[in-house]
SEMI-410863 format. One line per 3 residues: for each residue x negated, y negated, z of C-alpha. Coordinates in pm, 1 decimal. Layout:
REM SEMI-410863
X,Y,Z  ...
END
This chain:
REM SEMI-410863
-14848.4,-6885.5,24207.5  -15254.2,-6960.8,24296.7  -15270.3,-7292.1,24091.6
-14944.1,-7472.6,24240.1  -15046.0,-7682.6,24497.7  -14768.0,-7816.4,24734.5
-14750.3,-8101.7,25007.0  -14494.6,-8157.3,25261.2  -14306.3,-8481.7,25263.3
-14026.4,-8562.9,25516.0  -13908.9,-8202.5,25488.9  -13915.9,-8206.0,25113.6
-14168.2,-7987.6,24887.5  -14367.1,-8207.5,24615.4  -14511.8,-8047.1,24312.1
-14862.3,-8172.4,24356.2  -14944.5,-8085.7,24008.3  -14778.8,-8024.9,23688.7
-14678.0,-7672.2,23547.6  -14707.9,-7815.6,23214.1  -15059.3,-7876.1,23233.8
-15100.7,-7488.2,23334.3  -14847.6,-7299.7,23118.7  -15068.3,-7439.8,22800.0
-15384.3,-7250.2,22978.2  -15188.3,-6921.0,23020.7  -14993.1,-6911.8,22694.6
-15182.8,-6753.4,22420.8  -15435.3,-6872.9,22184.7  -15542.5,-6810.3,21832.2
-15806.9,-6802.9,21602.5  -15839.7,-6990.2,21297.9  -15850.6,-6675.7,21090.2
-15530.0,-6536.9,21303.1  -15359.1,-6815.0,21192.0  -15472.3,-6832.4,20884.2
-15357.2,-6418.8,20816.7  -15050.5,-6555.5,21003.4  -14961.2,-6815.0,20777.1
-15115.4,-6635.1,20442.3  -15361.3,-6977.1,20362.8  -15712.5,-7018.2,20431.4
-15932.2,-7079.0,20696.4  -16023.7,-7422.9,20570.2  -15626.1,-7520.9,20515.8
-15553.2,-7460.4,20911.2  -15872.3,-7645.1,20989.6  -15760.6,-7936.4,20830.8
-15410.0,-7915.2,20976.2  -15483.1,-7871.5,21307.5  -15795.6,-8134.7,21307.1
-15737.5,-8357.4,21572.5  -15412.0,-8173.4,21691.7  -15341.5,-8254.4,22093.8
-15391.7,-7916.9,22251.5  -15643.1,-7760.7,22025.4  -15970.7,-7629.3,22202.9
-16263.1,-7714.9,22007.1  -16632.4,-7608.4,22119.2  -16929.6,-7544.4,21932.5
-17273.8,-7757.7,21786.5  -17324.2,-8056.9,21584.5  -17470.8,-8132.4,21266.0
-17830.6,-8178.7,21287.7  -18090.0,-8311.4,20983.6  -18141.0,-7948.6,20941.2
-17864.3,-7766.7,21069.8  -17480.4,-7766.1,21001.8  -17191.3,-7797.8,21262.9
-17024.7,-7514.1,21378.9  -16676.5,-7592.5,21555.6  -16444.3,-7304.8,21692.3
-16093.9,-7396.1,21782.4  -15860.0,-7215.5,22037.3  -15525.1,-7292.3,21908.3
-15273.4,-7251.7,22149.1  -14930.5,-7090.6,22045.0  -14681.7,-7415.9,22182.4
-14926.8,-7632.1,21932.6  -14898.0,-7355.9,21672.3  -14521.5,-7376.4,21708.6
-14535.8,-7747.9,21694.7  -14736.5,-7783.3,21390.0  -14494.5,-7533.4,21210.1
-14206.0,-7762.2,21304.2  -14345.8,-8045.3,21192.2  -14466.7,-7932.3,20861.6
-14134.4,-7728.9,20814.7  -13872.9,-8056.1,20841.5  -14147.7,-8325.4,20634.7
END
């Protein structure tokens, strides 16, 4: 695979970096309206439950005196999954 890097050690082969890090990057990701459709709630309920959620891509402007914040969020599916869970057994 092109983003595995490996090193040598007294005949030994050392994961140089993690395959968690990258399986999060390659998994898929979804909107807040997908989820939203998904789950049958609205757009502003799965902004507030993933708000601050480890994992979630967020990009986008900040509020100015004369201009609102836009934020759009990349939700990746483990996270999705995770969030279910959590909110499923509380």
């Amino acid at each position: 695979m092109p983003w595995k890097s490996d090193v040598f050690e007294a005949g030994q082969k050392k994961l140089v970096q993690s395959e968690g890090l990258h399986s999060i990057a390659l998994e898929a990701h979804y909107s807040v309206q997908q989820v939203a459709a998904m789950w049958h709630v609205s757009e502003k309920t799965v902004r507030r439950l993933f708000e601050g959620e480890a994992g979630v891509l967020k990009w986008g402007s900040g509020e100015t005196s004369r201009k609102r914040s836009y934020q759009n969020l990349r939700i990746p599916q483990s996270v999705l999954i995770r969030v279910h869970h959590r909110r499923a057994t509380a």
